[in-house]
N, C-alpha and C positions, 0 to 999 in steps of 0.2 A: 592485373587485379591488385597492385601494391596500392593503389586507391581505397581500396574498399574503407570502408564505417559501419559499426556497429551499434547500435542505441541500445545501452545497457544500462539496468539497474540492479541492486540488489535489496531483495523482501522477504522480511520473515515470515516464514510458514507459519497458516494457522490452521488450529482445529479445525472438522468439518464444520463444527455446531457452530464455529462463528461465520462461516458462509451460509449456512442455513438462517440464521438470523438476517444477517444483512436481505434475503434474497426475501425475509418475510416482513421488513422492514419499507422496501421495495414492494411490496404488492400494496401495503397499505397504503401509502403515498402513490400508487398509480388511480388507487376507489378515489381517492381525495381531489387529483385533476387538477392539480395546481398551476404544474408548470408544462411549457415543452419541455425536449431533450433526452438526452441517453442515458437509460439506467447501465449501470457496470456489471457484464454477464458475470453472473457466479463463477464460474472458471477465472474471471480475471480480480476478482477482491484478494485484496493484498495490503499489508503493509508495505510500504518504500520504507526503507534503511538509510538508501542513500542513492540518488540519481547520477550517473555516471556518465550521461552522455553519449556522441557517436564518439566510439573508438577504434583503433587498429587492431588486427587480430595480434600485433605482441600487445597492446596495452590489455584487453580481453584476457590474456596469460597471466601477464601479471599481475590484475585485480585478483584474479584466481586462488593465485598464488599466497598472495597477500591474506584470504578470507581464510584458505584453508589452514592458515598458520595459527589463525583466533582461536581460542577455549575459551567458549562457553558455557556455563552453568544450565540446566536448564531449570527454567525460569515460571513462574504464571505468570500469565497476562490477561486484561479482563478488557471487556465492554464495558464503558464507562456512561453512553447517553450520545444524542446525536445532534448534530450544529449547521452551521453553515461558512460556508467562505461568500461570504455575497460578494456579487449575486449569482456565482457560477457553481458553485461545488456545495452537491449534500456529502457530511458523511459522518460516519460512527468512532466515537473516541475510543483507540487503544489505550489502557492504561498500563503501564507496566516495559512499553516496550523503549523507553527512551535509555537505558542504561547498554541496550543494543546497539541501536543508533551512533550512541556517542562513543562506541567500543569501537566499529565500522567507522566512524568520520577520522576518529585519531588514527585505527591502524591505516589508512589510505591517504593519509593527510600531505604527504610528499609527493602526492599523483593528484593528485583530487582538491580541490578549494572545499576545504571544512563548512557545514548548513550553517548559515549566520542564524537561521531559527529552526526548530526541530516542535511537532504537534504530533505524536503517535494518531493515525485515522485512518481510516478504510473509507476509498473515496465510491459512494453509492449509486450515486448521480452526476450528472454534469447538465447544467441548466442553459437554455438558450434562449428563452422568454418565458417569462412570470405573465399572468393575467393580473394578480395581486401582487404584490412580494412582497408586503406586512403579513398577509394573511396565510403567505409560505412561510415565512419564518417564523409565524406564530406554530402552522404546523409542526415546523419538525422540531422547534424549541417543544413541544408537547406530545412529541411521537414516543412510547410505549418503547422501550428497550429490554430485552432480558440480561439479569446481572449474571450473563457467564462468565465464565472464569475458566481457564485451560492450561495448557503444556506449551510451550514455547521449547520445541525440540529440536528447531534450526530452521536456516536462515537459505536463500540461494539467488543465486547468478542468472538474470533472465536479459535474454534479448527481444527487444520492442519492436516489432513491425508494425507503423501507422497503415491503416487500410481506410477507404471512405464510410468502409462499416464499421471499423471501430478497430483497437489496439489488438494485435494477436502476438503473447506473450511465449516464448519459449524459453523451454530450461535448458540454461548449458552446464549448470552443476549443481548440485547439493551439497550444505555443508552439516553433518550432524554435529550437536551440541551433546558433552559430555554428561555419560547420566552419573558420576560419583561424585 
C-alpha cells in the first residue's frame, strides 16, 4: 500500500445560512431550466483555500501539520452576488476569504506550487450544455443573492473521492481559528 494517493484539499468552513442560500439559489435556477448538469449537493458547498492534489499519507501529515501551526483571526466573510466560469461553472462570490487563501498558499508554499490566481466562490453548478448560454448568463448575471455576512471560524483538511455520482468529501481534520 506504499502506493496509495490521496486527493486532498483544504476549505474554509461556512456558516449554515451560506449553504442554505446557495441550495435556494439552486432551486431558482432549476424553475429557470437553463441548462443541463450537476447542481453541488449542499453537504459539498465549500470554499477551496487551496487544492492539494493526490498525495501520500506522509505528505497528508504534513499538510496537517503545516495548517495546524496557522493562527487565524476569525474573520466575516460575505456573499457577494453570483457569476460564471463559462461555460462550465455557476457560482457564488466569497468576499472576504482571500486573506485565507493567501495565508494557506504561503504557509504551504515549500510543498505546494503557490495559485497563480485566487477568486473566493462557492461552486453551485457544474454545466454540461446550455440550450442558450446568453440567456444563462443573463440569468445568473441577474439571480437575487442575499447579502450575508458571517463567522469565518476555521478552515479544514478534506479528502476527495470522485464517484460517477459525483464528489464525496471527507474530513480528516479541523482547524479552529483563534477567537482573541
Amino acid at each position: 500500500m506504499s502506493g496509495e494517493r490521496i486527493r486532498c484539499f483544504v476549505a474554509l468552513d461556512l456558516p449554515g445560512a451560506f449553504r442554505d442560500e446557495a441550495t435556494r439559489v439552486q432551486a431558482a435556477l432549476r424553475e429557470r431550466d437553463l441548462f443541463h448538469g450537476r447542481y453541488t449537493a449542499r453537504t459539498n458547498i465549500h470554499l477551496t483555500l487551496k487544492f492539494l492534489g493526490e498525495l501520500t499519507p506522509g505528505q497528508v501529515k504534513q499538510a496537517a501539520v503545516v495548517l495546524r501551526g496557522i493562527r487565524f483571526p476569525v474573520c466575516e466573510v460575505r456573499l457577494g452576488g453570483a457569476g460564471m466560469f463559462a461555460p462550465r461553472i455557476i457560482w457564488l462570490k466569497l468576499v472576504g476569504a482571500d486573506f485565507f487563501q493567501a495565508r494557506v498558499d504561503s504557509e504551504l508554499a515549500a510543498w505546494f506550487e503557490p495559485e497563480a490566481r485566487f477568486m473566493g466562490h462557492l461552486t453551485i453548478a457544474r454545466i454540461k450544455s446550455a440550450r442558450d448560454p446568453v440567456a444563462l448568463a443573463s440569468a445568473v448575471e441577474g439571480l437575487e443573492i442575499a447579502p450575508l455576512t458571517g463567522p469565518a471560524n476555521s478552515c479544514s483538511l478534506f479528502r476527495s473521492v470522485l464517484n460517477p455520482e459525483g464528489p464525496r468529501y471527507e474530513l480528516l481534520e479541523r482547524f479552529e481559528f483563534c477567537h482573541d
